[in-house]
Every structure is written in C-alpha cells, then in structure tokens.
N, C-alpha and C positions, 0 to 999 in steps of 0.2 A: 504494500500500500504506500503511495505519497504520500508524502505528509507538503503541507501546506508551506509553502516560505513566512517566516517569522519579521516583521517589522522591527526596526529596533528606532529608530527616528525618521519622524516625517516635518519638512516643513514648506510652508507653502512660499510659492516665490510667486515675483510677476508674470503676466503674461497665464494666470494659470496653468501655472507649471509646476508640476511636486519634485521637491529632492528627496528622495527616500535611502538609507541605509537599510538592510537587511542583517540580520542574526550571521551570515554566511559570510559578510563584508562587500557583498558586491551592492554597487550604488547604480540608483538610474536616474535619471529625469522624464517623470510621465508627465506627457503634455491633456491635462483635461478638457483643455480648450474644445476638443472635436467631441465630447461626449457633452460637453453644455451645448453644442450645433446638434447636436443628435438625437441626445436623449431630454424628455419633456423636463421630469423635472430638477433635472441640473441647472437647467437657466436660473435656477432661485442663486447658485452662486453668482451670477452675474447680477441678479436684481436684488437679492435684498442685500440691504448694507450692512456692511460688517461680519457675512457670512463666510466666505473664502477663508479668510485667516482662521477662522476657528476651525479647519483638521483635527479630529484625534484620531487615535488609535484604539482599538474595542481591547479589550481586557484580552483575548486570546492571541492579539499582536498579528491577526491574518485577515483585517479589514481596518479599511478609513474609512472615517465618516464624521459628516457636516450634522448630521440630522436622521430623523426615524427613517427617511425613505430615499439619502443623497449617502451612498457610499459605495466606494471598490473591494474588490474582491484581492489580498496577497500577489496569488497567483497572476492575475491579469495587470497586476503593475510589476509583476516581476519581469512577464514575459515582454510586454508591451515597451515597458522603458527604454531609454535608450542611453 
C-alpha cells in the first residue's frame, strides 16, 4: 500500500502559488492559480479577503486547506509541483 506524502511546511506566496516542503525533503511550487480558473469554489481564494494567506495543514499533514470545502489532496501537490 502507498502511503500518502506527508506535509511538513506550507506557505503561500504571490501569484497563488504554494511552496511546500514535504517529510521526504523534496520541495515544489504548486501553482493554484489554474484550479481557482477551474474549479467553482476556489474563486473564494481570489474573492474573499484575506483568504489565501490563511493555508493550513489538517492534522494528518496529507491535505491543505483554506476552508470546509477549498483544499488539496498530499499527493496531487506532490505530483503536480514543480
């Protein structure tokens, strides 16, 4: 079984862009930008104020999240980063 990549710091930068560390050391930069164009309710990062900055990270450290219904999945910013 995989096991999920572990988060170890996330923080958000301009342009909607995360820098994230992982448990492993390898780092990426995922651009969110194309999922607030895509997905409905990520535009709230762009519209409400003061949302973006507020990234955490969920207690199991294999999800970001702004909110009950705006967050990534480990894996999908592991793979996607760049």
């Amino acid at each position: 079984m995989n096991t999920l990549p572990r988060i170890k710091t996330v923080v958000p930068m301009d342009g909607y862009q995360l820098s994230i560390l992982f448990d492993d050391g390898k780092k990426v930069v995922y651009d969110v930008a194309e999922d607030i164009e895509n997905i409905t309710a990520f535009g709230d990062l762009r519209t409400v104020d003061g949302l973006w900055p507020q990234v955490q990270i969920d207690k199991s450290r294999t999800v970001v999240y702004w909110n009950d219904w705006i967050d990534i999945p480990s894996d999908t910013l592991y793979e996607y980063g760049r």
